[in-house]
C-alpha positions as CSV (number, residue, x, y, z in Angstrom):
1,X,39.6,62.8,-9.4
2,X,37.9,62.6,-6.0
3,X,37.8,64.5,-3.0
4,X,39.6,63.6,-1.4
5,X,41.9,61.7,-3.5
6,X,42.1,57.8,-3.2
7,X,44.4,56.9,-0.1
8,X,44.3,52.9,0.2
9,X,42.3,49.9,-0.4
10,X,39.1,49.7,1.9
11,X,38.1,46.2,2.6
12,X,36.0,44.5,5.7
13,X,38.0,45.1,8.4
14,X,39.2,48.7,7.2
15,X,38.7,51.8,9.4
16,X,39.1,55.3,9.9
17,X,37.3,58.5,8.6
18,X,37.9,57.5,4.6
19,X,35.3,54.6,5.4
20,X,33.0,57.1,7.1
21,X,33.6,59.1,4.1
22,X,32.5,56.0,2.1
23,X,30.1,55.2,4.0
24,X,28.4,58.6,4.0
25,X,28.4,59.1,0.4
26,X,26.7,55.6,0.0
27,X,24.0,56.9,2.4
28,X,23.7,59.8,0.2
29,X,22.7,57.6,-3.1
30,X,20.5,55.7,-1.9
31,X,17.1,56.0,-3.9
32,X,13.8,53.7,-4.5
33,X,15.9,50.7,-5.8
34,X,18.4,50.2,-3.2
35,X,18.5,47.0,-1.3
36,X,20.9,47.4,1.3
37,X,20.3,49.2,4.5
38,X,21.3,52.5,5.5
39,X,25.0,52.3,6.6
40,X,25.8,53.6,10.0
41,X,28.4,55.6,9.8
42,X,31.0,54.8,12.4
43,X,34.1,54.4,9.9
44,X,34.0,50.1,10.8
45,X,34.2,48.9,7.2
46,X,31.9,45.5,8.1
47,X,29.1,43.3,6.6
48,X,26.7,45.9,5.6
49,X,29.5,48.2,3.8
50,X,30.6,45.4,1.9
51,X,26.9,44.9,1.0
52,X,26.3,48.6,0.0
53,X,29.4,48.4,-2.1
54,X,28.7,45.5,-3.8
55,X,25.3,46.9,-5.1
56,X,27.2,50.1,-5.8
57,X,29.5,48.0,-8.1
58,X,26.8,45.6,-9.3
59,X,24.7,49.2,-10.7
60,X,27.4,51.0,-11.9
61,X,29.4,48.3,-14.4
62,X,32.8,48.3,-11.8
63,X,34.5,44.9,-11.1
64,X,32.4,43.4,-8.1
65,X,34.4,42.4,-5.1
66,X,32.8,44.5,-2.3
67,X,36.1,46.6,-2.0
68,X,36.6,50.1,-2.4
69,X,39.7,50.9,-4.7
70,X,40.5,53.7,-6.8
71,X,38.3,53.0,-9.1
72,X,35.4,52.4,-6.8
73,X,36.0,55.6,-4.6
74,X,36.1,57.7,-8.0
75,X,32.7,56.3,-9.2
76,X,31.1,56.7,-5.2
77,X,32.3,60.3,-5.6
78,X,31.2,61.1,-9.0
79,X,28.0,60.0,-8.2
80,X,27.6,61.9,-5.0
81,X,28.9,64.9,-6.4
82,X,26.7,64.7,-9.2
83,X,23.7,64.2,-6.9
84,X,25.0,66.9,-3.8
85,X,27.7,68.6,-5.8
86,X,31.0,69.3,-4.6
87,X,30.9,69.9,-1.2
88,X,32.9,67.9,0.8
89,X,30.8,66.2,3.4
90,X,31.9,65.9,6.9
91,X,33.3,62.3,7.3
92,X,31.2,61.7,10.5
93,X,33.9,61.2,12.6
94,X,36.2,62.8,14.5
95,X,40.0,63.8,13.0
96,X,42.6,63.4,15.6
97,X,46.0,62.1,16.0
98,X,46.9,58.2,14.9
99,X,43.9,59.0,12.0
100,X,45.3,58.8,8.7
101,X,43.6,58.4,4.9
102,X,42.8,60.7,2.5
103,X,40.2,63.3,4.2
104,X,43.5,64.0,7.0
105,X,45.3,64.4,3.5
106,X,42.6,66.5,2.5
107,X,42.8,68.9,6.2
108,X,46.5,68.9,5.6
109,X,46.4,70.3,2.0
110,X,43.8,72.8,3.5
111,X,45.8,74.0,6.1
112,X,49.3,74.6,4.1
113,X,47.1,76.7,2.0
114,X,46.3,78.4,5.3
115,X,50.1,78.8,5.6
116,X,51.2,76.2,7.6
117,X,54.1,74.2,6.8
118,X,53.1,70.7,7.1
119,X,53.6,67.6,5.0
120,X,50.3,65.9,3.3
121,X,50.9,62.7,3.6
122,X,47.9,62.1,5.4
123,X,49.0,60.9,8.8
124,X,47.3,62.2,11.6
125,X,50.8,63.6,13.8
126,X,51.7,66.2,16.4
127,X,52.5,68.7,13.7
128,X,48.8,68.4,11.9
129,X,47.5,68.4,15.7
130,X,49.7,71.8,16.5
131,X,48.3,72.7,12.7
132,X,44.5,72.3,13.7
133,X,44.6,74.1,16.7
134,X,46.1,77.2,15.2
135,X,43.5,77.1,12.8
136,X,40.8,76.5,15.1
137,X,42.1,79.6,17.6
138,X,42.5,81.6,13.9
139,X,38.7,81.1,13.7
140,X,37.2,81.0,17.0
141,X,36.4,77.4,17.6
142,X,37.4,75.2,20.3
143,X,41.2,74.4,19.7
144,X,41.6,71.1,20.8
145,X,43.6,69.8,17.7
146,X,40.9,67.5,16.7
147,X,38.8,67.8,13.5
148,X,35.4,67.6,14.3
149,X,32.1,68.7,12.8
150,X,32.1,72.4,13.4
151,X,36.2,72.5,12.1
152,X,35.4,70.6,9.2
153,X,32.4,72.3,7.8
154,X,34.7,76.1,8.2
155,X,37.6,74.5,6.5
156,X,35.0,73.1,4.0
């Protein structure tokens, strides 16, 4: 199963930091056959992601609709991994309240192994906010309840 786990259907039109996520690992597998372009990654699920997915799907055997499913974000993954290994890369955009998908599931799992009493049901709320800024005062970074790039690579 992937890291994070499978949240939701991304489609064109989808947003948030699960599509950066996507987006990001598809950057990461490119090689000398690729055809699509290098993604931006800006979590806007658009033209060009749909493209990238769809040649993901086309070389990897998956049913080929240009959506990201379960079955889709497990093979992205895999293949990352398998390329990078398991590190979780950062998303490549900010965490912060009214976010939601599996990587703020994935920061809420980490911090109630930190201790904190929080639900992971990966919406982005005033508790996970009050959550991230204790962690980030815990480990001298700039607590502004917001998971950025510095907070996400000392979680991860």
């Amino acid at each position: 199963m992937a890291i994070p786990a499978y949240y939701s259907l991304i489609q064109r039109g989808s947003s948030g930091p699960d599509v950066a996520l996507v987006q990001t690992w598809l950057n990461g597998l490119r090689d000398a056959c690729t055809w699509h372009d290098i993604l931006k990654v800006d979590g806007h699920f658009g033209t060009a992601s749909e493209k990238a997915v769809t040649e993901f799907q086309l070389r990897n055997k998956l049913t080929v609709d240009g959506k990201v499913g379960a079955n889709t974000w497990n093979a992205i993954y895999a293949k990352y991994t398998a390329a990078h290994g398991l590190h979780v890369p950062y998303p490549g955009i900010v965490l912060r309240q009214g976010s939601e998908g599996g990587t703020v599931r994935l920061v809420q799992q980490k911090l109630r192994g930190e201790g904190e009493t929080l639900t992971a049901d990966g919406k982005y709320g005033a508790k996970t906010t009050e959550a991230v800024r204790r962690y980030q005062k815990r480990n001298s970074l700039t607590a502004d309840g917001s998971v950025g790039r510095a907070t996400w690579e000392k979680m991860f």
